[in-house]
C-alpha positions as CSV (number, residue, x, y, z in Angstrom):
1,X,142.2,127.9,77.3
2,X,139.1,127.2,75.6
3,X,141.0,126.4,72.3
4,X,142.6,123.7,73.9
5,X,142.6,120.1,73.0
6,X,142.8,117.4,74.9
7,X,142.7,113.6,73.8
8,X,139.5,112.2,75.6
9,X,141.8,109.2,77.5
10,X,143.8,111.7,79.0
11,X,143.6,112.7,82.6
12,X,143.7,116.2,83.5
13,X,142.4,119.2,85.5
14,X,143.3,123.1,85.9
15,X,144.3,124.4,89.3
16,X,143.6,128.0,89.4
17,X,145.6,130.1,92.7
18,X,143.4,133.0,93.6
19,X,145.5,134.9,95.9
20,X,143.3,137.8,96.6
21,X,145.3,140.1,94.6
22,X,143.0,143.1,92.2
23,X,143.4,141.0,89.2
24,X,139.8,140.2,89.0
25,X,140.4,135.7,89.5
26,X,137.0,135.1,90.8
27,X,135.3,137.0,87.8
28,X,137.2,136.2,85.3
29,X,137.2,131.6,86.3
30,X,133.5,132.8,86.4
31,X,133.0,133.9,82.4
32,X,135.1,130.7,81.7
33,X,133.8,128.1,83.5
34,X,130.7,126.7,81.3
35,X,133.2,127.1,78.0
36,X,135.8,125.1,80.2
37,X,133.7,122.6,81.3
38,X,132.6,121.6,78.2
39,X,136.0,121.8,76.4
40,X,136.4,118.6,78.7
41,X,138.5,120.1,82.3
42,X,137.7,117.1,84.7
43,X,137.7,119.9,87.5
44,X,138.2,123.7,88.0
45,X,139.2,124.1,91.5
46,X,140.4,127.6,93.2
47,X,142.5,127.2,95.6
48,X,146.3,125.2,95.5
49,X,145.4,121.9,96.4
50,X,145.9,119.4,99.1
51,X,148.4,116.4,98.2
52,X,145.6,113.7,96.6
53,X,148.1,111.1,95.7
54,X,147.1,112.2,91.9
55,X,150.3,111.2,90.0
56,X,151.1,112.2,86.3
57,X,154.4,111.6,84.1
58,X,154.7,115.9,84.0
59,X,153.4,118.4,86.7
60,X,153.2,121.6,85.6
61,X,153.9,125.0,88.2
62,X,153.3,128.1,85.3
63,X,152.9,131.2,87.4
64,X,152.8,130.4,90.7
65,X,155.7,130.3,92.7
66,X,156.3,133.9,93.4
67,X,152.5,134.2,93.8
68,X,152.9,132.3,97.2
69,X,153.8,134.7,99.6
70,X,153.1,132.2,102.9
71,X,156.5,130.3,103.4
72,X,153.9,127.3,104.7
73,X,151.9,128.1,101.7
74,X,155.0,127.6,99.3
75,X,156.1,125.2,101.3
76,X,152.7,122.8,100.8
77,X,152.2,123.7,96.9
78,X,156.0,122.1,96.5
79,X,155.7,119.3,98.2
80,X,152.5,118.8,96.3
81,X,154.2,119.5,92.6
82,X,157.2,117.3,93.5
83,X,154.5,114.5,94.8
84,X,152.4,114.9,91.4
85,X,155.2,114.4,89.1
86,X,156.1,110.9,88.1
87,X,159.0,111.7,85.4
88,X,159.2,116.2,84.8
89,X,158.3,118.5,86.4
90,X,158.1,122.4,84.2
91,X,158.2,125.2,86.3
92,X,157.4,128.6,84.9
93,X,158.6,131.2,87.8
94,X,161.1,133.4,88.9
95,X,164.3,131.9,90.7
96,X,165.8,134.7,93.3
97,X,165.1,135.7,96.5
98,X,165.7,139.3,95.5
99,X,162.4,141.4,96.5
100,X,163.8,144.5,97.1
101,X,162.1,145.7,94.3
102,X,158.7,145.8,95.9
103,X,156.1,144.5,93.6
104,X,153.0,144.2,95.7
105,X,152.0,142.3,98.1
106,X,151.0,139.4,96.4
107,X,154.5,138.6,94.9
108,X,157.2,137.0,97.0
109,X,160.3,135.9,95.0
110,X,162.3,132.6,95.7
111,X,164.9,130.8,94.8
112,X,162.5,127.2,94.4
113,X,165.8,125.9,92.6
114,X,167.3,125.5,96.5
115,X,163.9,124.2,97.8
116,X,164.3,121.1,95.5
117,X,168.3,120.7,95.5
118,X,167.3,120.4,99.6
119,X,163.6,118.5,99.6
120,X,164.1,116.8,96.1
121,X,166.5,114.5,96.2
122,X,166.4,112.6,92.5
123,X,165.1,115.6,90.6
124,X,167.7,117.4,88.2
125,X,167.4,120.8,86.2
126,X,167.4,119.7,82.4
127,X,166.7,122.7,81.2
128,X,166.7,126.1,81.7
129,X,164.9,128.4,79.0
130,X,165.4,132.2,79.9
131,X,162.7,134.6,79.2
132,X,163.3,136.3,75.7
133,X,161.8,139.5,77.1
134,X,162.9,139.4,80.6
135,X,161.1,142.2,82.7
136,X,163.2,146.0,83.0
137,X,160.3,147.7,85.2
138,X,157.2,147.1,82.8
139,X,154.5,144.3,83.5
140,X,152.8,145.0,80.4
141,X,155.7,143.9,78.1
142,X,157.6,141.4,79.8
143,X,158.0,138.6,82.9
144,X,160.8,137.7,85.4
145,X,159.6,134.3,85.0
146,X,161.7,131.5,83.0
147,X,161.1,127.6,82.1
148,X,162.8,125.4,84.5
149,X,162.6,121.5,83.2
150,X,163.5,118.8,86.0
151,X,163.8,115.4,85.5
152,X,164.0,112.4,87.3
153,X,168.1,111.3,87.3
154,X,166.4,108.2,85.6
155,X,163.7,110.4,83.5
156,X,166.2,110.9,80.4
């Protein structure tokens, strides 16, 4: 993140979920956060935020969906992704409600494809990029995440 560019007129910020899982979030935002600041992040906040009325022509969800594991937790962050984008809308998660393959407890598939056919009514799945090294039982070479690219009906 710290090689990152960002033209100075453009609004931004990084939303960083720290779900209280091992993987070390609080130490590791820590060692970034002076680098991050002054690569020019307007904000480093930990915690999914509350619905500002902050608007953008692309919002961004890269892993965190199946991070949510609270249905009124999932629930808030997509009414809060949907809210922020203007035009697209990426999402970088898995799609299924299969967790029978237990993965922790700070992993809760879902199939956020149904929450927006349901609670998104003018959003449409452009795209869909599958993972070129979908995950067969081994974290440290693979994801059961894919790109999911919405648009606005009137977005193309």
């Amino acid at each position: 993140m710290t090689r990152l560019t960002i033209p100075s007129r453009v609004k931004w910020e990084v939303l960083i979920v720290n779900n209280n899982c091992t993987d070390r979030t609080d130490e590791i935002v820590k060692s970034f956060e002076d680098s991050c600041r002054s690569a020019g992040y307007s904000r480093l906040d930990r915690q999914v935020p509350r619905a500002r009325g902050e608007r953008a022509d692309l919002a961004l969800s890269l892993d965190v969906i199946y991070h949510l594991v609270e249905d009124r937790v999932f629930e808030d962050y997509m009414r809060t992704l949907v809210a922020a984008a203007h035009r697209y809308m990426i999402i970088y998660a898995s799609n299924s409600d299969d967790n029978r393959e237990y993965q922790g407890p700070h992993i809760k598939h879902r199939k956020f494809s149904t929450w927006l056919q349901r609670n998104a009514l003018g959003w449409e799945l452009l795209e869909h990029i599958p993972n070129r090294y979908p995950y067969r039982g081994d974290y440290t070479e693979a994801s059961f995440a894919e790109f999911f690219i919405y648009g606005r009906a009137k977005a193309k």
